[in-house]
C-alpha positions as CSV (number, residue, x, y, z in Angstrom):
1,X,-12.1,-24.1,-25.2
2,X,-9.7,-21.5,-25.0
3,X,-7.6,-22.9,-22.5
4,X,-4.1,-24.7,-23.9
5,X,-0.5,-25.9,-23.5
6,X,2.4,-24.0,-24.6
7,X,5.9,-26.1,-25.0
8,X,9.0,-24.4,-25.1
9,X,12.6,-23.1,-24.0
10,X,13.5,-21.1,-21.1
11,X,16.8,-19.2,-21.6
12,X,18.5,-17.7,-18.5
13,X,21.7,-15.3,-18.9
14,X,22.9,-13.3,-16.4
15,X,25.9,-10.3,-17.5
16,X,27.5,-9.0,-14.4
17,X,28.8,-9.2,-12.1
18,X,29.8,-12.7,-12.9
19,X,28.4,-13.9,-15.8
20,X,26.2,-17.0,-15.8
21,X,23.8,-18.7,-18.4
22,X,21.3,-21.7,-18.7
23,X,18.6,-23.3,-21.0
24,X,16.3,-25.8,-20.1
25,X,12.5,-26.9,-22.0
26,X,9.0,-26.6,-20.0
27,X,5.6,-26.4,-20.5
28,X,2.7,-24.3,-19.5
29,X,-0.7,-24.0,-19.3
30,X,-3.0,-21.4,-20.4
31,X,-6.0,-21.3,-18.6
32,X,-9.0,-19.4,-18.4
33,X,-10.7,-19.4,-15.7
34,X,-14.1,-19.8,-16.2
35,X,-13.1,-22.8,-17.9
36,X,-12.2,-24.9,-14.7
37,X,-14.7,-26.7,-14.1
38,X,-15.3,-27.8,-17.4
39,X,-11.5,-29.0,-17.5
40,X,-12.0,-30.7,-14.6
41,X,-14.5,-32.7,-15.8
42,X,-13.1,-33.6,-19.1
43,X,-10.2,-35.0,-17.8
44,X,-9.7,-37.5,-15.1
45,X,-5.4,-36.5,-14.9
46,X,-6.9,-32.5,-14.2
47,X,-8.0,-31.2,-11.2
48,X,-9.2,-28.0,-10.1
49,X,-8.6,-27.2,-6.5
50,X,-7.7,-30.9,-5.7
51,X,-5.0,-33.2,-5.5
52,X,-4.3,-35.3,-9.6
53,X,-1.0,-35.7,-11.3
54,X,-1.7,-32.0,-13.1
55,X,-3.7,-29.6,-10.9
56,X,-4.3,-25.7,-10.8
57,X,-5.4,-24.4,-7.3
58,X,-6.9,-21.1,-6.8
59,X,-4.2,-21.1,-3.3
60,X,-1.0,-20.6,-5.7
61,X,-2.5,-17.5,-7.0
62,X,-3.9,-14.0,-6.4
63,X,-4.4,-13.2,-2.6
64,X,-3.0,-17.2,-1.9
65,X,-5.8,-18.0,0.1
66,X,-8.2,-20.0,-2.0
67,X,-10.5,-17.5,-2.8
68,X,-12.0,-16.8,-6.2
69,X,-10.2,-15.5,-8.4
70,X,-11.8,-13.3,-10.4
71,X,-13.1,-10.9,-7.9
72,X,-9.6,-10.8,-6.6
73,X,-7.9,-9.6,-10.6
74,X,-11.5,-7.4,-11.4
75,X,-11.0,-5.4,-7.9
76,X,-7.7,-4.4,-8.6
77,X,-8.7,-3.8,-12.9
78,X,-11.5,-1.2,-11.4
79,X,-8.4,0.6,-9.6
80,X,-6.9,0.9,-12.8
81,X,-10.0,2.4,-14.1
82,X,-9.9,-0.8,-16.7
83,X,-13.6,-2.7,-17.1
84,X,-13.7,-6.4,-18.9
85,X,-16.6,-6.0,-19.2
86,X,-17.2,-9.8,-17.9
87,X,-14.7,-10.5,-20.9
88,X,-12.4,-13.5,-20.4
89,X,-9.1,-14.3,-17.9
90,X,-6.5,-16.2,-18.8
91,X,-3.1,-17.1,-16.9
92,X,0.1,-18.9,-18.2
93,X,1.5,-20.8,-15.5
94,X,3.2,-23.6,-14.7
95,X,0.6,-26.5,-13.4
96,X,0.9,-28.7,-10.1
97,X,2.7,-32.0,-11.3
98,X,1.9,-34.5,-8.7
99,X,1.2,-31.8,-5.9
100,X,4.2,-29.1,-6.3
101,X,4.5,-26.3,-8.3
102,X,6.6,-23.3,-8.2
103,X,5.9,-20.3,-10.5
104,X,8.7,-17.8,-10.7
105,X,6.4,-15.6,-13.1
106,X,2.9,-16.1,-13.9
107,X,1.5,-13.6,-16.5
108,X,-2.9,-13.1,-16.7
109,X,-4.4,-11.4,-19.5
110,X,-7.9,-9.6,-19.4
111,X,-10.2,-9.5,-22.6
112,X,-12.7,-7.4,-23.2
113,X,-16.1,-8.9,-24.5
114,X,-14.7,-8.7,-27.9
115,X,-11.7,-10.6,-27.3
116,X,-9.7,-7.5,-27.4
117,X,-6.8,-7.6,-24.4
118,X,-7.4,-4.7,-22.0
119,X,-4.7,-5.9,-19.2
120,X,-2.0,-7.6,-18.1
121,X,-0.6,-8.3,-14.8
122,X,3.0,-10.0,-13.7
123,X,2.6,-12.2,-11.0
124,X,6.5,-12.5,-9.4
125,X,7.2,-14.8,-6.8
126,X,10.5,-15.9,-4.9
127,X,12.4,-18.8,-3.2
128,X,11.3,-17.1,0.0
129,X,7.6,-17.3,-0.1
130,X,6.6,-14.1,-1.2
131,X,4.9,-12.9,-3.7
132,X,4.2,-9.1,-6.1
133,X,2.1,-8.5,-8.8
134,X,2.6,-5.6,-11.5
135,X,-0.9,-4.6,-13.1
136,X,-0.9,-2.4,-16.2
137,X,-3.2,-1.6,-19.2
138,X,-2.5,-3.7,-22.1
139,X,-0.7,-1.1,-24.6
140,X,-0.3,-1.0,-27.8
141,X,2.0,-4.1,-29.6
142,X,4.8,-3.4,-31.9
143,X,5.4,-4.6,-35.3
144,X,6.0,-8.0,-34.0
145,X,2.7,-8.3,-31.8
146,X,4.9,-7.9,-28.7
147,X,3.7,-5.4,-25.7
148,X,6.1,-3.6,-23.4
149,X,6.2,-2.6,-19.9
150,X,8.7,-1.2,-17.7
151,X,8.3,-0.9,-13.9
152,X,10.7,-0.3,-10.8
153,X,11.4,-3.2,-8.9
154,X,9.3,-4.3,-5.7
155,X,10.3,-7.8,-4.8
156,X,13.0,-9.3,-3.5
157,X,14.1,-11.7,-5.9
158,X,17.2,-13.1,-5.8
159,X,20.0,-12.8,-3.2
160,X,23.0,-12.0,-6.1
161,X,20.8,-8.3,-7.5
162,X,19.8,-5.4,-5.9
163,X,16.5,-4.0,-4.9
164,X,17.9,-0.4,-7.0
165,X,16.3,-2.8,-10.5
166,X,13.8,-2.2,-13.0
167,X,12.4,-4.6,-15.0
168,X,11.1,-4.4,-19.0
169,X,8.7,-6.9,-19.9
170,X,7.8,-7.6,-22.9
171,X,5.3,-10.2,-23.6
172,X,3.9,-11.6,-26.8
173,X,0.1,-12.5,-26.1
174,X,-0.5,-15.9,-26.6
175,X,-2.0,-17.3,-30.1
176,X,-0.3,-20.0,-31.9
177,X,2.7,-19.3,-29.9
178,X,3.8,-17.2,-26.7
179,X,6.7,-15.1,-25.3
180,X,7.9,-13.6,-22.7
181,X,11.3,-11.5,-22.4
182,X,12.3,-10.4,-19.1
183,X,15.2,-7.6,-18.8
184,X,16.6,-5.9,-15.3
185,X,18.7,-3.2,-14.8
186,X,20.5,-1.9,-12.5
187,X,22.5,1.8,-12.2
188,X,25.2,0.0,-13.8
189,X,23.6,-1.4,-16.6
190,X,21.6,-4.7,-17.8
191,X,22.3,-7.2,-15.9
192,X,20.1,-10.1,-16.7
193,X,17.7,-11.6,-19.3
194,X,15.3,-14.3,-19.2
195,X,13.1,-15.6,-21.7
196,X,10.4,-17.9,-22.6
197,X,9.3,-19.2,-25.8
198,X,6.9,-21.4,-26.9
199,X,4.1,-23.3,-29.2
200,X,0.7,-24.3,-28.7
201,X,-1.1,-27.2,-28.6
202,X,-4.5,-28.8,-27.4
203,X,-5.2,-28.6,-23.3
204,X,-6.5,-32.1,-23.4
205,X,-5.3,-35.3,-21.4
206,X,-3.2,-36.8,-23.8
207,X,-1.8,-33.5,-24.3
208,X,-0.7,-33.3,-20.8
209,X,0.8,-36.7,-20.6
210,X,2.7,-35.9,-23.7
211,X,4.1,-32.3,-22.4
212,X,5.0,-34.7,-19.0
213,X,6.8,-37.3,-21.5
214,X,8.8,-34.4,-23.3
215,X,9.6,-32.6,-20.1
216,X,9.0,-34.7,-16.8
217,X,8.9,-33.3,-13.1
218,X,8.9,-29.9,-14.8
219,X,8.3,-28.0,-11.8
220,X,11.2,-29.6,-9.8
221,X,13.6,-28.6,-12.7
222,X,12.8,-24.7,-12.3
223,X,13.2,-24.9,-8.9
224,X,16.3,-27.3,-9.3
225,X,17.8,-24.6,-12.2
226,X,17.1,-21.8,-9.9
227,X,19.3,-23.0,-6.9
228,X,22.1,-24.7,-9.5
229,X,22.5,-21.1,-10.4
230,X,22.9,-19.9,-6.9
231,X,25.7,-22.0,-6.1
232,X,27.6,-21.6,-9.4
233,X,27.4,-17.8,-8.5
234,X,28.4,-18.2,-5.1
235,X,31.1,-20.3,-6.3
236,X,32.2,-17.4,-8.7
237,X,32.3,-15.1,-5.7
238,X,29.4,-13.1,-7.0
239,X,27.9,-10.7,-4.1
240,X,25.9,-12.3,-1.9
241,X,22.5,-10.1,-0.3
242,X,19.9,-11.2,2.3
243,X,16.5,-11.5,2.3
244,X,14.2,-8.5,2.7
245,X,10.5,-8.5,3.4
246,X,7.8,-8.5,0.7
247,X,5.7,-5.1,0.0
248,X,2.7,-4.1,2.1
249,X,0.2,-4.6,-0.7
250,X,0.5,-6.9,-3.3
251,X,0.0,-5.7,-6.1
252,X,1.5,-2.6,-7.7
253,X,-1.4,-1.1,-10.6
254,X,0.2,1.5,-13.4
255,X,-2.7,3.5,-15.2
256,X,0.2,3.9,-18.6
257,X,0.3,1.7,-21.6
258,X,2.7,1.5,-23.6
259,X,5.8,2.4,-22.3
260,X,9.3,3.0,-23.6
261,X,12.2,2.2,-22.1
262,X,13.7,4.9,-19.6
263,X,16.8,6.5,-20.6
264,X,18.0,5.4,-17.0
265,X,18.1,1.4,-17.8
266,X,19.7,2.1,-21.1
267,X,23.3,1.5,-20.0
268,X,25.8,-0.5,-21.3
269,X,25.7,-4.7,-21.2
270,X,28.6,-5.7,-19.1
């Protein structure tokens, strides 16, 4: 079974214009998909598709209609002229905990035959219902394993940044542990950082019971964090912007690799 838990520490700090930060521990799961069924089975606390006290449903992700999956992530893969070759996907997300989840980012990973990681897409989602995804070729890791992507912004987000944002990603695949940093800019300069660390251990039932123990009602407490730090900003005064529509299509696919960061984002941290 490659599927799994990773335990860890999201870290949330904000720079300008009114300077904010929070920290709070989660789990996730890592799950390949073609392993769903067999998790189902194995565990009476799992379900796939159905309601149980930790669920994945096929609804929260993708097109968000139930559908499979896998045709869904492969269709848009062939526009990127990338081919798994029927090698695995994965996605580290947060699971339903007794029927609600919210996912600010979900991250999937496509494998070659070989095991060797051909893709990644960023699955961002807001407050507000919608929903983007950012699809790119896997690119090549730096000394510390990590992969980087940069991309314009898309979705609205939050209420307190601009649309004018581009994001750098930069994920460490996951093994014995996982990470994620997530950096936006702005014309003015870096403006936020958010990251995710964390460990891996067994996707079994007591596993899950203990990641509930350590961290309960784990999906309440992003969304809880998430609005805390909305009124603390508006508090602050911090600029307040409404909601704008999600894009047309919902995905965005980039053909590079690799990339490094534009000279435009490198502005000062205020």
């Amino acid at each position: 079974m490659q599927s799994a838990i990773y335990s860890g520490t999201v870290t949330h700090r904000r720079f300008f214009p009114k300077a904010n930060r929070f920290a709070y521990g989660i789990y996730q799961l890592w799950i390949d998909i073609d392993e769903l069924p067999t998790l189902e089975r194995s565990m009476r606390s799992f379900g796939w598709n159905r309601w149980a006290p930790f669920a994945f449903h096929d609804r929260d992700h993708g097109p968000r209609d139930g559908s499979p999956l896998r045709p869904w992530f492969e269709g848009y893969l062939r526009e990127a002229g990338i081919d798994l070759e029927g090698g695995a996907i994965r996605i580290l997300a947060l699971p339903r905990v007794f029927g609600y989840v919210f996912n600010p980012i979900s991250v999937w990973c496509g494998y070659g035959p070989e095991g060797d990681l051909r893709a990644v897409l960023y699955e961002v989602a807001n407050t507000f219902g919608g929903a983007h995804s950012y699809l790119f070729a896997s690119g090549t890791p730096d000394e510390q394993g990590a992969i980087t992507h940069v991309f314009d912004k898309e979705l609205f987000v939050s209420p307190f940044i601009p649309m004018d944002a581009t994001y750098e990603f930069k994920m460490r695949p996951p093994g014995e542990r996982a990470g994620l940093t997530v950096r936006e800019f702005i014309p003015q300069g870096h403006v936020l950082t958010a990251t995710f660390t964390a460990r891996r251990t067994a996707l079994t039932q007591r596993g899950l019971w203990q990641a509930f123990a350590a961290h309960p009602a784990v999906t309440l407490k992003v969304i809880g964090a998430i609005h805390v730090e909305a009124v603390r900003l508006l508090v602050k005064r911090a600029p307040f912007r409404r909601h704008l529509a999600p894009p047309a299509r919902d995905v965005t696919v980039r053909r590079a690799t690799t990339v490094d960061t534009p000279a435009h984002i490198g502005g000062g941290t205020r």
